[in-house]
BAGUBA-592711 format. One record per atom (N, C-alpha, C, O, CB): x, y, z. Coordinates in steps of 0.001 Angstrom, whole numbers, plus 500000, padded with zeros to 6 digits. Glycine has a CB too. Example, Ala and Ser with C-alpha at 12.3 -4.5 7.8 and 13.67 -1.06 7.14 Angstrom:
BEGIN
513190494310507800512300495500507800513200496700507800514236496681508465511308495527509046512850497750507080513670498940507140512900500030507870513409501138508039514084499402505725
//
This chain:
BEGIN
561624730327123786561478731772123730560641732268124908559653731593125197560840732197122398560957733549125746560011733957126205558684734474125868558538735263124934560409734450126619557578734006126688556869734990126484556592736365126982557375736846127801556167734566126509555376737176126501555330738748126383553786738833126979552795738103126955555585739473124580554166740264127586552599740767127988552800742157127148553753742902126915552172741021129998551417742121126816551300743854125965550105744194127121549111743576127502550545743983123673550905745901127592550024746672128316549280747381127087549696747361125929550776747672129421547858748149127626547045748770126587546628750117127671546140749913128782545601747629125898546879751326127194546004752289127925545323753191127301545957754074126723546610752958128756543620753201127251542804753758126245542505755234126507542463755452127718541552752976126137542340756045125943542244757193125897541148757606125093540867756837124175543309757637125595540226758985125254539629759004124033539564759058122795538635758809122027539301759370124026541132759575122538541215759252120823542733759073120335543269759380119270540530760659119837543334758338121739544545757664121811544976756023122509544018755697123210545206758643122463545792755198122538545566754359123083547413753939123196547980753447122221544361753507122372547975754154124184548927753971124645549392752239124664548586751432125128548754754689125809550831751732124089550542750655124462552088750382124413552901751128123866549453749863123683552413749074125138553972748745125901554072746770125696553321745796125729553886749395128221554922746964125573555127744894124646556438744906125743557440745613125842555852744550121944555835743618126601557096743171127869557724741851127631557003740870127453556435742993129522558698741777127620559153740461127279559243739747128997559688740447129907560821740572126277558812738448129231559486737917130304560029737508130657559994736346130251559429737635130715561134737750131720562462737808131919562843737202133112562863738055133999562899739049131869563241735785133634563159735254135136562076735883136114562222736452137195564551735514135825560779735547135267559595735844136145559194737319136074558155737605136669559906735468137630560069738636135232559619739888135791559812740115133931560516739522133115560690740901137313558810741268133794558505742124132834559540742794133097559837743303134178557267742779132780560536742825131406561295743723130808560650744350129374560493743818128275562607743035130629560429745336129727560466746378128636561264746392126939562338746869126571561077747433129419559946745481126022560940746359124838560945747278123840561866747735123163561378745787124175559183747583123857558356748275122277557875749388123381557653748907124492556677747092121126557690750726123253556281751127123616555949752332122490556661752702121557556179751698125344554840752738122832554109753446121163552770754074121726552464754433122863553576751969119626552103754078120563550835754686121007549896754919119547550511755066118491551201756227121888548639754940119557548080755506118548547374756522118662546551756495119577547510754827118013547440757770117783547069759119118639546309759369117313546480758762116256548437760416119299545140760719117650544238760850116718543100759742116077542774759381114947544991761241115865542697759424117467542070758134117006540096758798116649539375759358117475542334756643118664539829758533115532538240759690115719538772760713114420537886760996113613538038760939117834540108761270114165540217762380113419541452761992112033541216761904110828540676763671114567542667761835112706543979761320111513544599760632112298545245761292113112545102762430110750544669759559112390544752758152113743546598758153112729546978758119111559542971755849113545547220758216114133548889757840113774549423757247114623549394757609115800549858758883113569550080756116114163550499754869114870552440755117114748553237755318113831549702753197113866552520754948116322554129755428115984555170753843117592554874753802118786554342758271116699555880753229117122556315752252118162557634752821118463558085753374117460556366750666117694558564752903119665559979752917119505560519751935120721559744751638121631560572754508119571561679751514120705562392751017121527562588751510123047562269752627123454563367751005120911563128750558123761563389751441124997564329752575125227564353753117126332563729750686125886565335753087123968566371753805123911565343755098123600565568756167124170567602753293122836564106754953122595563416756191121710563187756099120723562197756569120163563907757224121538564551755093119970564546755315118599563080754744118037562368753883118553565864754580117933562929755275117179561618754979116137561964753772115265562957753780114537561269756338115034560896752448115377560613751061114857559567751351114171559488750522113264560375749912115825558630752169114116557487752005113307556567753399113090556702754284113935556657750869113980555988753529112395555095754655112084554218754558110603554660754271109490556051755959112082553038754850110944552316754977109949550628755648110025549915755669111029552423753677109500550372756028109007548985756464109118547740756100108136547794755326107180549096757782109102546490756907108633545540755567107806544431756167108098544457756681109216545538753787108376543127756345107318542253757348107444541467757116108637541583755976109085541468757493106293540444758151109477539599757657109932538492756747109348538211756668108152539307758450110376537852756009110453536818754992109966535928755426110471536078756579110874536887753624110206534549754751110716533259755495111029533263755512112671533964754735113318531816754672110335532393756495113274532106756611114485531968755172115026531321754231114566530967757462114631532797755255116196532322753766117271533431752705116917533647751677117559530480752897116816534145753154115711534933752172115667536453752049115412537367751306115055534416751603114966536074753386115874538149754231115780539306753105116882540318752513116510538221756716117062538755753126118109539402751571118657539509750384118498540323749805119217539188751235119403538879749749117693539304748891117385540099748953116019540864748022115770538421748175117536539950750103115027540687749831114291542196750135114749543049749406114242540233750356113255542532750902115445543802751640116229544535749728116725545608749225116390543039753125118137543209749032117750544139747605117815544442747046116865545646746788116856543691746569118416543649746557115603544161745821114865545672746325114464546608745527114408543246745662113864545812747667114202546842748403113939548314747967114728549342747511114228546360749754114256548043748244115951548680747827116840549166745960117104550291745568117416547875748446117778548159745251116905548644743841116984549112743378115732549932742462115781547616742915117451548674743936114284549648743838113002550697744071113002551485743427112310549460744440112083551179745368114005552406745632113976553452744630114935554660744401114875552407747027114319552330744150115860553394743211116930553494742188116284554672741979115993552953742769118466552489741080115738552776739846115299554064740089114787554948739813115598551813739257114358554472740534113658556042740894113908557460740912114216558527740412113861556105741164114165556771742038115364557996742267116588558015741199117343559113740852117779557818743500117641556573740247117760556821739531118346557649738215117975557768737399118889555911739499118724558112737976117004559179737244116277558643735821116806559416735262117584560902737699116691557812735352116600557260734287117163557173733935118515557045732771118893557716733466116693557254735124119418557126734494121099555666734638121441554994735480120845558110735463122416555283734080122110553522734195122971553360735217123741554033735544124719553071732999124081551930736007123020551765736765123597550924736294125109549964735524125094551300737586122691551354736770126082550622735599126847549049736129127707548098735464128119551879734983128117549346737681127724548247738314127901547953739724128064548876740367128564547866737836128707547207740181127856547388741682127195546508742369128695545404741963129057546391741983125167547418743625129500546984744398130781546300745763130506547061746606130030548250744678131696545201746096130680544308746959130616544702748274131903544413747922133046542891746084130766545240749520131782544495750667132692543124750912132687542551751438131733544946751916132400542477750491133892540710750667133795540833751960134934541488751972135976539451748901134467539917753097134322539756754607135329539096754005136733539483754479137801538431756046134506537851752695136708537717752461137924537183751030138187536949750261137255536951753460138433537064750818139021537181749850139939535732749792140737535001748803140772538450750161140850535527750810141242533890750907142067534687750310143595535871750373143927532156749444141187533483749727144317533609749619145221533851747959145341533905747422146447532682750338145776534022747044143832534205745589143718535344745458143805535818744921144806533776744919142656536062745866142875537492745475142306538322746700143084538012747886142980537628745513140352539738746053144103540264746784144167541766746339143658542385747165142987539951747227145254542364745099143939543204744379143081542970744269141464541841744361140983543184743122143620544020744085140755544001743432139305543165742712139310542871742428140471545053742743138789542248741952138211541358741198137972541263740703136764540933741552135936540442741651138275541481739303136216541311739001135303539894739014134454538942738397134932541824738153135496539784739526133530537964739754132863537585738605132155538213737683131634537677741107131597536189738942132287535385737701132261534243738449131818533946739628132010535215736783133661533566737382131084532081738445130854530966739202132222530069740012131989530892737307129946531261738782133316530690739089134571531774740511135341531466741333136203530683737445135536532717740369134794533578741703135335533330742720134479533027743812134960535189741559135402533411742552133052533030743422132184531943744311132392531826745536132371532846742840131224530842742925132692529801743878133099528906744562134360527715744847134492529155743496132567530276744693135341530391745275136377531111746518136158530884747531136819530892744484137244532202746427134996533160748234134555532275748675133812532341749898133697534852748380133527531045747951132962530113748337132489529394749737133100529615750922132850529449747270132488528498749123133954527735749452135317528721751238135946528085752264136185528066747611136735530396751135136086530972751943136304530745753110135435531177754175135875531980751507136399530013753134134013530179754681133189529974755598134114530739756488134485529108755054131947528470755238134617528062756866134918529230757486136207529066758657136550526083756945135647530409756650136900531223757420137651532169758089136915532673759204137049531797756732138583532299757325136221533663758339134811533106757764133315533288756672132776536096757580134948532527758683132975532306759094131761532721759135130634532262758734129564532198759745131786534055759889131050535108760463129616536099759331129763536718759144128716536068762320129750536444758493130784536991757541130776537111756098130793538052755400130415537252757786131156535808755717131382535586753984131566535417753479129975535858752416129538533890753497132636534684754476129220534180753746127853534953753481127345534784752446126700533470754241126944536236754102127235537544753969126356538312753205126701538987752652125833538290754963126192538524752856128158538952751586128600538720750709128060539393750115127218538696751263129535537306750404128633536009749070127874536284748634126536536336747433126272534276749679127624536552749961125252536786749858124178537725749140123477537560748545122412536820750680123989538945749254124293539997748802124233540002746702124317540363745806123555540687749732125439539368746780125723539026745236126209538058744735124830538641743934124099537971745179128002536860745067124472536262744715123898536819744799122501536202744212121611535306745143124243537652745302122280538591745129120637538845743883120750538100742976120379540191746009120300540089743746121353540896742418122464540145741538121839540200740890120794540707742332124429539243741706122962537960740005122723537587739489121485537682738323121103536279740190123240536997740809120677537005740452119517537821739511118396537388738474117893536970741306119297538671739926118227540016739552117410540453738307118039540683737289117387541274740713117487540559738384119205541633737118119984540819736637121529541269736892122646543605737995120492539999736162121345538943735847121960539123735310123171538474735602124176538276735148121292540379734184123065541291733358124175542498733601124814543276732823125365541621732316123751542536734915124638543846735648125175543258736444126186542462737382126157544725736589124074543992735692127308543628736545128782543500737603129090544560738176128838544246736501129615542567738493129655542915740293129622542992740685131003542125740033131586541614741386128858543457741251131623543698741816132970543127743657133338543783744686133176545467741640133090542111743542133712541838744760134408542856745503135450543271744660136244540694744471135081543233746408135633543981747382136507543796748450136688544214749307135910544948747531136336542831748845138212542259749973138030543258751220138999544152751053139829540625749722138477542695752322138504543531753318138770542972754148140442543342755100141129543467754336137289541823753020140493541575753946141703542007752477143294541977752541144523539305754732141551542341751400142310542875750964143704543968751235145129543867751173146355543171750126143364545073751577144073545700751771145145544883752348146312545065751882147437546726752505144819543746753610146055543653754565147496542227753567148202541710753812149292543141756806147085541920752744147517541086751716148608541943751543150071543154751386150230540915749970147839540926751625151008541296750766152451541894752402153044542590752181154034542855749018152299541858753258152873541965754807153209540815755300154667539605755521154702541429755735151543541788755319155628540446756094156771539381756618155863539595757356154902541017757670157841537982756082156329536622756411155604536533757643155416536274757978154260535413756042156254536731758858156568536651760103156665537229760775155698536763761840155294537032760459157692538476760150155140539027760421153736538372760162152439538839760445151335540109759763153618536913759429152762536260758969151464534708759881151539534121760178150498536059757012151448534296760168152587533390760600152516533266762126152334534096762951152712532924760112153349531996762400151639531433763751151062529797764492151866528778763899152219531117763305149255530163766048151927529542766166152902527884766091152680527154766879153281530059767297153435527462765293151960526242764438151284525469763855152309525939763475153381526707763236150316523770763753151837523295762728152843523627760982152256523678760519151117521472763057153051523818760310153696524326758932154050524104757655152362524757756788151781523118758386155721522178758646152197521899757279150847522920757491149992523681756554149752520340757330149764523166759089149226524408758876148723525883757992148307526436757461147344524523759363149120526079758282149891527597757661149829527036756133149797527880755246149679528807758085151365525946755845149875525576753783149901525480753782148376525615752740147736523585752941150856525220755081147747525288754339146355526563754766145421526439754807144197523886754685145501527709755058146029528781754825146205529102756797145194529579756982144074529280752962145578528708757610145986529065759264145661529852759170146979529503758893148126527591760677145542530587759373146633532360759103147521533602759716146799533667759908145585532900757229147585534636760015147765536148760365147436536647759160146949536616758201147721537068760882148676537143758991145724537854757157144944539213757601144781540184756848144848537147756427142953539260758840144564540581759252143827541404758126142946541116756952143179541581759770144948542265758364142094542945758279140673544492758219140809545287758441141721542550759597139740544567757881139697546126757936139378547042757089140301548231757175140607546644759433139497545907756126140669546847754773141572548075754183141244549011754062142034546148753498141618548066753691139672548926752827138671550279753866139252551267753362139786548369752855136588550187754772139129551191755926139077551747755906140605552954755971140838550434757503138607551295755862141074551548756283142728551774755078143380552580755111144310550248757052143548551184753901143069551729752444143576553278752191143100554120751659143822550722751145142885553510752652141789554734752530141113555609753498141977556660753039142426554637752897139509555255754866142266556371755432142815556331755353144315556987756277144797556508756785142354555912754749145016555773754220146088557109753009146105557960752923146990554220753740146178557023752311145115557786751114144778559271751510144759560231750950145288557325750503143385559203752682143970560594753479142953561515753649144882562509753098145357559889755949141622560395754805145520560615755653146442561592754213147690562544754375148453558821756549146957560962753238147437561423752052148839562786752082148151563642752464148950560496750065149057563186751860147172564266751442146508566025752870146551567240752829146742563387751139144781565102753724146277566097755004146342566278755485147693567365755963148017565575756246145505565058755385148736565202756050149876564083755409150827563018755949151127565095757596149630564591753997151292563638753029152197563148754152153577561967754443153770564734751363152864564059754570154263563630755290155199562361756513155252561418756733156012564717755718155476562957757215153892561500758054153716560733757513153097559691758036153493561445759268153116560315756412151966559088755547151645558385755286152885557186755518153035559443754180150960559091754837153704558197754377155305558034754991156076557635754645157188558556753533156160558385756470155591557869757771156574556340758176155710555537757380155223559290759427156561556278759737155726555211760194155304555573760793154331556460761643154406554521760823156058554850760420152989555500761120151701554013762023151328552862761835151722556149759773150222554651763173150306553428763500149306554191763598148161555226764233147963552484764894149572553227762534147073553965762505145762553112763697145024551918763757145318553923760875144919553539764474144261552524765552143110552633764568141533553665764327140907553541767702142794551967764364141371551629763531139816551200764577139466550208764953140089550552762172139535551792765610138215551444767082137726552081766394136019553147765875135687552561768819138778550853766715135300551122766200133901549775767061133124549899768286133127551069764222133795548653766557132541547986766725131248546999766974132958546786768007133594547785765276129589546598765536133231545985765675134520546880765649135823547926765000135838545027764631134611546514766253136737547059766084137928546418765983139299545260766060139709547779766922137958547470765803139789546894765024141376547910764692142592548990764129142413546264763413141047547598764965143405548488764865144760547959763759145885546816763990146282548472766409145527548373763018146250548390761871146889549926761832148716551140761991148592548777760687145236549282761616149864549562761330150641550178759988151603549651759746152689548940761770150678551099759326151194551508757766151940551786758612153404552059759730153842553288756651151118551473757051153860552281756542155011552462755406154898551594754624154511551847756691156208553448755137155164554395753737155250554163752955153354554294751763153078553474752329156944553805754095152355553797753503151230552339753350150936551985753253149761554580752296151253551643753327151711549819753364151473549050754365151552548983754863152676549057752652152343548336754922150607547656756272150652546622756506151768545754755745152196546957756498149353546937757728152115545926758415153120545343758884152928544405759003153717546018759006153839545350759442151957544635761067151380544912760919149866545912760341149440545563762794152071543895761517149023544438762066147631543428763282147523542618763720148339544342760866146192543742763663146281542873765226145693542041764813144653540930765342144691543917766579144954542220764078143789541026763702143257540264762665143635540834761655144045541166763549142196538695762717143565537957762491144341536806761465143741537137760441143143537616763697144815535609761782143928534375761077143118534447760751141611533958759775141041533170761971143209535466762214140854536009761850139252537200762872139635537564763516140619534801762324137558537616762645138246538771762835137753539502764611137791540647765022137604538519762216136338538045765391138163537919766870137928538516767570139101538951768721139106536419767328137727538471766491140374538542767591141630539933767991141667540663767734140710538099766984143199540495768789143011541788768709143255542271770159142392541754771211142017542428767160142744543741769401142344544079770652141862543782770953139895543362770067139151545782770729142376544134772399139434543867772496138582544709771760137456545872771520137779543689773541138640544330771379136238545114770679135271545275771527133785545222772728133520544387769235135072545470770449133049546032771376131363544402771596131303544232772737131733547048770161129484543355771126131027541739771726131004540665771667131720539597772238131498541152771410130172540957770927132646540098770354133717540512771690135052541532772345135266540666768380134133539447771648135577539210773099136465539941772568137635541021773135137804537416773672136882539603771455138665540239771301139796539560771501140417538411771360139997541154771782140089539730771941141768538247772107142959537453773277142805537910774420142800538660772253144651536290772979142684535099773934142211533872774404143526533413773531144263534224772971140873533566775501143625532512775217144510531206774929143812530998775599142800532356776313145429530186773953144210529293773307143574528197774651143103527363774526142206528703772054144581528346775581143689527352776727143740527915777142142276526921776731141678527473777985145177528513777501141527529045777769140107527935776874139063527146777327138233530852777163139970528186775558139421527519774738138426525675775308138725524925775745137852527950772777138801525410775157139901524293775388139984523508777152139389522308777425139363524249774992141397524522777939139039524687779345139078524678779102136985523865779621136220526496780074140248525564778403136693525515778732135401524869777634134700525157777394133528526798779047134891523787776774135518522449775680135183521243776742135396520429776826134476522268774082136475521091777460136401520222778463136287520119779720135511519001780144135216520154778738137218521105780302135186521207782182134942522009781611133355522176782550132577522649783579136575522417780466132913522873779929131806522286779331130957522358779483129738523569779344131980521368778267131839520605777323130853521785776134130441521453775199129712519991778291129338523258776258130997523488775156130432523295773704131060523150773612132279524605775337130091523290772541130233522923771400130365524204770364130746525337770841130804522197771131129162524021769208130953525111768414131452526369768357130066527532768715130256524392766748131940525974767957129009527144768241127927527578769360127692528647769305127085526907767910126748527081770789127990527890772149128109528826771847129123530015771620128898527020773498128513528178771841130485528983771627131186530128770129131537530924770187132475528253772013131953530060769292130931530846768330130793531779769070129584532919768744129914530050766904130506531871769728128606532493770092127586533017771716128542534142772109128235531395770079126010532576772215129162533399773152130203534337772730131316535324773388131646532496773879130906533975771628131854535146771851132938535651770415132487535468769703133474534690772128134843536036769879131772536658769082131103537242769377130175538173768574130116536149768361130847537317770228129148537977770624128502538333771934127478538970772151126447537903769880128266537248772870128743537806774401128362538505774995129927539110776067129919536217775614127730538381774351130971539135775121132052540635774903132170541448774767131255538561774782133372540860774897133635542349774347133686543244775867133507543024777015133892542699773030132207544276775261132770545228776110132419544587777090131489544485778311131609546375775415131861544063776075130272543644776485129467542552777345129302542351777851128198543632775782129048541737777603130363540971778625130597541115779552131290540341780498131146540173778376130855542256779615132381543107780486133102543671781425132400543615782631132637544037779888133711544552780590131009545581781586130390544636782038129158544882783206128854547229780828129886543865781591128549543374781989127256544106781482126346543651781012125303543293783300127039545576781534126712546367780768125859546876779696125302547450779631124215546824780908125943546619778686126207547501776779126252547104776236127449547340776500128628549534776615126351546581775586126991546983773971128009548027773607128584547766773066129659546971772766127381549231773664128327550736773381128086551347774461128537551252775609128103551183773116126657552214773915129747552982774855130640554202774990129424554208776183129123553495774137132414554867774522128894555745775001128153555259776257127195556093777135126972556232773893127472554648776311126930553925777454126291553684778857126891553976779943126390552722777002126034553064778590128120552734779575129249554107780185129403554468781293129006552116778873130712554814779270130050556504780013130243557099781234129420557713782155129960557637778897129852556818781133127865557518781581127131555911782519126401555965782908125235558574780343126306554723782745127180554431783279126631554354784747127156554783784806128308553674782676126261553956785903126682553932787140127392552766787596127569552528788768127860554608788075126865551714786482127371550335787051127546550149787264129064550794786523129806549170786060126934549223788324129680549363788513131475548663786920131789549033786207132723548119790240132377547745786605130945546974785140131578547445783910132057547096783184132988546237784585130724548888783807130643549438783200130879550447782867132549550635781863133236549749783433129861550890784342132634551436784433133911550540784031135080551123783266135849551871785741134086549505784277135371548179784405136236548018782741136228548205782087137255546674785464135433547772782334135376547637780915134919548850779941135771548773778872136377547866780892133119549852780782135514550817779386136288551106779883137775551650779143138595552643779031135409550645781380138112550379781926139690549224780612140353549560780104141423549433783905139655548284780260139874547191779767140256547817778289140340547877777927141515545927780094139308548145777641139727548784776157139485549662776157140471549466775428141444549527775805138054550908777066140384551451776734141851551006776969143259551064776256144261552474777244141934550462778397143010549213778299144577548512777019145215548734776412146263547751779112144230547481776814144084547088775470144382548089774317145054547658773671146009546649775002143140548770774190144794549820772794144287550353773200145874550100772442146810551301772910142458551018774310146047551425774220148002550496774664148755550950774868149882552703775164148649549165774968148652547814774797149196547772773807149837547690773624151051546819774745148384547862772774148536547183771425148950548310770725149601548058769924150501546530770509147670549812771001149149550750770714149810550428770134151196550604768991151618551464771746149807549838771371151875550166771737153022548742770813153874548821770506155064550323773559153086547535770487153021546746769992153505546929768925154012546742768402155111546044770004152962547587768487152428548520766773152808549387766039153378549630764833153315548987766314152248550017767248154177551069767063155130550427766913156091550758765920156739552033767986155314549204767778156689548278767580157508547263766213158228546878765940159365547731768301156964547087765491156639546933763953156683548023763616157256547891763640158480546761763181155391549198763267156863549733762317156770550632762474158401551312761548158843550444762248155289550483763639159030550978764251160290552454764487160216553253764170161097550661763365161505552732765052159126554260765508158323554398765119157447553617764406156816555468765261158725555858765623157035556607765595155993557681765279156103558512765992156666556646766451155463558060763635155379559395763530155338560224763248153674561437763126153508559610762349156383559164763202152614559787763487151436558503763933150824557404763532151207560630762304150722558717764887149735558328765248148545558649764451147444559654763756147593558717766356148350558003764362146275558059763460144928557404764300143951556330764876144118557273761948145009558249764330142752557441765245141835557468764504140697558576764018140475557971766716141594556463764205139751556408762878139006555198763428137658554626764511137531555751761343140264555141762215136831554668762724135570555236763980134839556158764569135403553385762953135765554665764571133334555211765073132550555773766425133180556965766702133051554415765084131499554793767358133941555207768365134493556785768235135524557859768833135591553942768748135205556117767086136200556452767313137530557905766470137394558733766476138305555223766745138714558103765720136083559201765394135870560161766244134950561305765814134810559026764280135520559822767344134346560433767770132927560610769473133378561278770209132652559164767399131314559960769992134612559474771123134662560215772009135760559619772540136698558100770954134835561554772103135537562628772884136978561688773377137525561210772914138561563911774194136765561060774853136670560864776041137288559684775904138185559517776563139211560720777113136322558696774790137611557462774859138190558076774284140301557927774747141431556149773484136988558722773121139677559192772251140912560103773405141907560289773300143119560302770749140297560429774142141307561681775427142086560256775941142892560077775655144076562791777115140650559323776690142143558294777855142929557543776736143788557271777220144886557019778951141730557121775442143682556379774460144910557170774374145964556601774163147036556072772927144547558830774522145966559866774470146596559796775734147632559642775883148844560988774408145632559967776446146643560032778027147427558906778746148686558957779519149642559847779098146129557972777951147983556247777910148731556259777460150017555828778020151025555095776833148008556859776258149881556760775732150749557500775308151997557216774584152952556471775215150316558932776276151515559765776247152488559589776216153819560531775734154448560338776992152339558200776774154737557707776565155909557267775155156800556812774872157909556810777255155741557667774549155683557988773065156074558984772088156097558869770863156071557430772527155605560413773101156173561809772768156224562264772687154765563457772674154464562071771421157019561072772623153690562290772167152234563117772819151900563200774025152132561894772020150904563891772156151291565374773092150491565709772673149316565844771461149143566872772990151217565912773582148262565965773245147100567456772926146819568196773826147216565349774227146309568249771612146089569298771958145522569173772365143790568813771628142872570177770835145863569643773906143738569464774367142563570114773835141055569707774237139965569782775519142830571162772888141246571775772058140469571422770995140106571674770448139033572621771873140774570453770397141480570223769082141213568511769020140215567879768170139589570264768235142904568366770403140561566470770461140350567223770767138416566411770214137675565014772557141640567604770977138130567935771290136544568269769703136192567880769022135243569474772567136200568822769488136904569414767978136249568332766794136203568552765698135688570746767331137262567372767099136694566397766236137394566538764835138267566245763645138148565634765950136452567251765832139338567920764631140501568057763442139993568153763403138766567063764300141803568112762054140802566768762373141060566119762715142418564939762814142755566153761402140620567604762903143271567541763939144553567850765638144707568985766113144738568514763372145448566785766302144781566604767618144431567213768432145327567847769406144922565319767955144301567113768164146580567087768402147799568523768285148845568728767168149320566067767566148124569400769287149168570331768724149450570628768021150479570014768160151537570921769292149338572091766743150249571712765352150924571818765989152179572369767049152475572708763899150683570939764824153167570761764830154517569571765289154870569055764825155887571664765484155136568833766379154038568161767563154366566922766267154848566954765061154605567869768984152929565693767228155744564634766639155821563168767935156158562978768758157053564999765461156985562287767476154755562017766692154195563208766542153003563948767496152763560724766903153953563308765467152397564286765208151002563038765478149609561859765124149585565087763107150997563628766026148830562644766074147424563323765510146250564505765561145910562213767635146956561969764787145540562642764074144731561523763981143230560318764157143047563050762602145585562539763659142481562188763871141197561918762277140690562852761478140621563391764756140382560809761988140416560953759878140028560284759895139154559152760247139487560318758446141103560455759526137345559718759240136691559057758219136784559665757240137217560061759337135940557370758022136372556453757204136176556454756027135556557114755994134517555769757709135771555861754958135913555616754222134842554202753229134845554174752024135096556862753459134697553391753850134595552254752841134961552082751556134105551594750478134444550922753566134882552654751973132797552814750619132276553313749832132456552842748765132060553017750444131562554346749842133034555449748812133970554150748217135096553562747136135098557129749980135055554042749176135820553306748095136831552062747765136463551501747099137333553135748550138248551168748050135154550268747351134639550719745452134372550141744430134744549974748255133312552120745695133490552728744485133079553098743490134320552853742285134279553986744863132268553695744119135386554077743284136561552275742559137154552171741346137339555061744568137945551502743156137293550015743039137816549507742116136877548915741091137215549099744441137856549684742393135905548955741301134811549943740087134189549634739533133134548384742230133382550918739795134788551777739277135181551393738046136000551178736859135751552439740147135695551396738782137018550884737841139060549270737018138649548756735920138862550260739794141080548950738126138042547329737542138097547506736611137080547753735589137719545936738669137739547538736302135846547358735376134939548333734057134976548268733075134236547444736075133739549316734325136114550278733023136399549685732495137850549827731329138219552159733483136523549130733314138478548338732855139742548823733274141090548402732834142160548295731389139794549990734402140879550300734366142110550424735635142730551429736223143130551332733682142243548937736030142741548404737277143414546733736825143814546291736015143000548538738762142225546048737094144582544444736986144693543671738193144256543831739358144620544001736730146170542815737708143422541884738506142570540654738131143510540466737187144277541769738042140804539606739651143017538461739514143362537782738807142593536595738592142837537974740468143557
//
């Protein structure tokens, strides 16, 4: 029988997870699921690679601190299972960061652990839930290999000038720097992009990763130059609650004349801005669309502004444009939004094909045109599984 890798991606009160069977050396896809409401009414739901629904169930909350691990046990009850007696052979972690140690996959160890440890105070709302996840793992199945995969590698090895902040020097030595995010995502469509259209992968791309969070990222020749999010997860452009680029004078403005403290403001621009503080109304561009509130409208004026703003910055890195990529939930599901980034930005040769942008290309753009735009769904769990894959059979180098 083959064996299987299960990807895990932790969230704060969700935990995403994907069961790979192995297949002449490469991860094939057969379960993926998730457990959502983890902290409040935790629901565990698995389906196939078609959609259809294999599993679902629910189960009360448990006490603070220990909503993740009960969510795994949940999750590996349900695989022993599915896994019909094949080996699980090792279970791949999304970690938010990496620091300035780890920029490859890394197999964990109690000495790596407590180096993502060490990482909270750069992401906050995210490393712990990672960690949480690993440290379930360990618990339960103590001798089952775990693989770190952080999200800020891919943009390692980036001209410095792209990393640095206009800070004094001790700073950036104690690593207050541009890291930017959403690597897993952007290494994958980097991958997708060689395969559909080798010539523009090895030109200068800008992919938009536009979902819950978002973020815009710059290749050349397939390796990032540039991204928009930065030191955390907040900068860049605006998202479903997260504000996007801020001038620092605000925070300092409503710490003085406010009184508020780091958890006001961690509970403000984490998860009252964004859309959701734009429109008054939703988080959720599907909502906005169809709503008639003026905020709402104003709200998705600002999202696309931003979005060929930065467009245009990133073309600037990368010293052109020879494809566009529009990726994640928005940027895969969302004509109208992808039509007005189109329209924006037409001063840089794009052209929309209006047939193909409904269908969701996954060439938008009509053929020949240059730049070409393109529509590529995500998969970070895929290339979690391929990464944790290489590393635990040996044939990749870890830090």
């Amino acid at each position: 029988m083959n064996d299987l890798i299960l990807t895990l991606n932790a969230g704060s009160s969700s935990i995403k997870f994907a069961l790979y069977e192995v297949v002449d050396n490469q991860p094939v896809e057969t379960v993926k699921g998730q457990v959502e409401g983890i902290g409040t009414a935790p629901h565990f739901v698995a389906k196939n690679p078609a959609g259809a629904l294999l599993a679902e169930s629910y189960w009360e909350r448990v006490a603070a601190g220990q909503g993740h691990a009960r969510a795994f046990k949940q999750i590996w009850s349900w695989l022993a299972d599915a896994a019909q007696g094949r080996q699980i052979l090792a279970v791949g972690h999304r970690v938010g960061h990496g620091g300035e140690t780890f920029a490859d996959p890394v197999l964990i160890d109690a000495r790596v652990l407590e180096i993502l440890t060490g990482l909270v105070p750069l992401v906050p709302l995210h490393q712990p839930n990672n960690l949480a996840a690993i440290r379930a793992v360990a618990a339960d199945h103590p001798q089952l290999p775990q693989v770190a995969c952080f999200d800020t590698g891919f943009h390692r090895g980036r001209p410095r000038v792209t990393e640095q902040l206009g800070l004094p020097r001790a700073l950036l030595e104690r690593g207050v720097k541009r890291y930017g995010f959403h690597g897993l995502s952007y290494e994958y469509i980097a991958g997708r992009l060689r395969e559909l259209a080798p010539d523009a992968a090895h030109g200068r791309v800008v992919v938009a990763h536009l979902g819950s969070g978002c973020s815009m990222t710059a290749m050349v020749g397939g390796r990032s130059v540039d991204t928009t999010m930065s030191f955390s997860a907040l900068d860049g452009l605006p998202m479903g609650t997260r504000c996007g680029v801020l001038d620092a004078g605000v925070i300092l403005f409503l710490m003085r004349e406010d009184g508020l403290g780091v958890p006001e403001l961690e509970d403000l621009l984490y998860k009252r801005s964004g859309l959701l503080g734009l429109s008054g109304v939703s988080n959720d561009l599907r909502d906005l669309h169809v709503s008639a509130d003026p905020g709402a409208a104003e709200a998705i004026d600002y999202f696309c502004y931003r979005i060929a703003q930065t467009l245009g910055g990133l073309c600037a890195s990368a010293g052109g444009l020879d494809a566009l990529v529009f990726t994640a939930g928005v940027g895969e599901n969302d004509a109208a939004i992808r039509a007005r980034v189109c329209r924006d930005a037409a001063w840089l040769g794009i052209t929309l094909d209006e047939t193909a942008n409904q269908q969701r290309g996954p060439l938008i753009s009509p053929a020949g045109a240059t730049p070409s735009v393109w529509v590529i769904p995500t998969d970070e769990e895929a290339m979690i599984a391929r990464h944790t894959l290489r590393v635990v059979r040996g044939h990749s180098a870890v830090n």
